[in-house]
C-alpha positions as CSV (number, residue, x, y, z in Angstrom):
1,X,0.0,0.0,0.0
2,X,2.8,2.2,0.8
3,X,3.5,1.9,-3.4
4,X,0.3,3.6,-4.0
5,X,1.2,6.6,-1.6
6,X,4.6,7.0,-2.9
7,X,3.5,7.5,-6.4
8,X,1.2,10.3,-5.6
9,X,3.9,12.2,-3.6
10,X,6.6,12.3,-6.2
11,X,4.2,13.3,-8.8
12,X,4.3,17.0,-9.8
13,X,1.6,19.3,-8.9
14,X,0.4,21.4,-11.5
15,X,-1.5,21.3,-14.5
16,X,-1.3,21.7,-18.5
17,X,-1.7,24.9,-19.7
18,X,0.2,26.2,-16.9
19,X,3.6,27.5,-17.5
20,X,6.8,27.0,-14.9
21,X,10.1,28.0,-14.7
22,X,12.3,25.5,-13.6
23,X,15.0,26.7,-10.9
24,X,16.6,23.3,-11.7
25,X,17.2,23.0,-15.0
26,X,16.5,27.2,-15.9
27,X,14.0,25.9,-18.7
28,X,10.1,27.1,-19.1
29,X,8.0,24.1,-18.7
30,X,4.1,23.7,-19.4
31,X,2.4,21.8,-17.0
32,X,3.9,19.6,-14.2
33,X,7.3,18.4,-15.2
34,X,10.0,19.2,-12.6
35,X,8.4,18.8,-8.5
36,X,7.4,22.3,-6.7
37,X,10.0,22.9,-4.7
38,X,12.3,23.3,-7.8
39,X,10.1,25.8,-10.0
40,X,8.4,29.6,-10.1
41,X,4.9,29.6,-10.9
42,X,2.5,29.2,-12.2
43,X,2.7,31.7,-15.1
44,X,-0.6,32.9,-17.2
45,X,2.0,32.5,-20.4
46,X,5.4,30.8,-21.6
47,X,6.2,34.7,-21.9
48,X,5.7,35.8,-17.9
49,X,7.5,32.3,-17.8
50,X,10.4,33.4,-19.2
51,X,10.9,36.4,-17.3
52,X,10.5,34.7,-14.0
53,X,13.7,35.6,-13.1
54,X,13.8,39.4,-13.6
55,X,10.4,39.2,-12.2
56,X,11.7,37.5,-8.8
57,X,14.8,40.2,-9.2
58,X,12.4,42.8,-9.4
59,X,10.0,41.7,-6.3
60,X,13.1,41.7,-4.5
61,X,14.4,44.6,-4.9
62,X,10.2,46.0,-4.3
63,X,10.7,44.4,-0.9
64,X,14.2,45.5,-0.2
65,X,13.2,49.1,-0.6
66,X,9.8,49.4,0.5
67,X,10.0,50.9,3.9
68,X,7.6,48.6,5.6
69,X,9.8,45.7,5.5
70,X,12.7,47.6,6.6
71,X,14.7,47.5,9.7
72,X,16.4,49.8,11.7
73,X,19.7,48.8,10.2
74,X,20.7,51.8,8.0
75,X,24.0,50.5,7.6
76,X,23.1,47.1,5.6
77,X,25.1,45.1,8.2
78,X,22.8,43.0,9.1
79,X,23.2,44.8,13.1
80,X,20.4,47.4,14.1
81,X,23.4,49.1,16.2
82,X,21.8,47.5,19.7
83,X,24.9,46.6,21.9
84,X,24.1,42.8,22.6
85,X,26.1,39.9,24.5
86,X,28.2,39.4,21.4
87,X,29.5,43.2,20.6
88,X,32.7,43.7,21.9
89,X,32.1,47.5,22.0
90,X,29.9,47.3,25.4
């Protein structure tokens, strides 16, 4: 019985008509081909397929900058400044 299960867990989700872009294999693919976890989408078109990459660029750099999302740090460090534990400046 455990056969049966296995099958349906390493089967793609997805379906055809859909378009992917594979992270894998960097390749638009229609439908399910390449598992989830390795693939943006799903895409309207091959063509919003194949700019899933400057899309993703561009949504990060959206985030990055909206000021919502950011920190205190001003510095990019990674630090908001606070002394802590680990800073040998306190």
């Amino acid at each position: 019985m455990s056969g049966l299960f296995s099958r349906f867990r390493s089967r793609p989700a997805g379906r055809p008509g859909e378009w992917y872009y594979c992270l894998k294999h960097r390749t638009v693919e229609e439908g399910p081909e390449c598992p989830a976890k390795d693939r943006f989408g799903p895409y309207a078109t091959r063509g919003e397929a194949e700019r899933a990459m400057d899309l993703a660029r561009e949504r990060d750099a959206a985030w990055r900058n909206d000021p919502r999302w950011r920190d205190d740090d001003d510095d990019g460090d990674g630090d908001d400044g606070a002394a802590g534990a680990g800073d040998p400046g306190r």
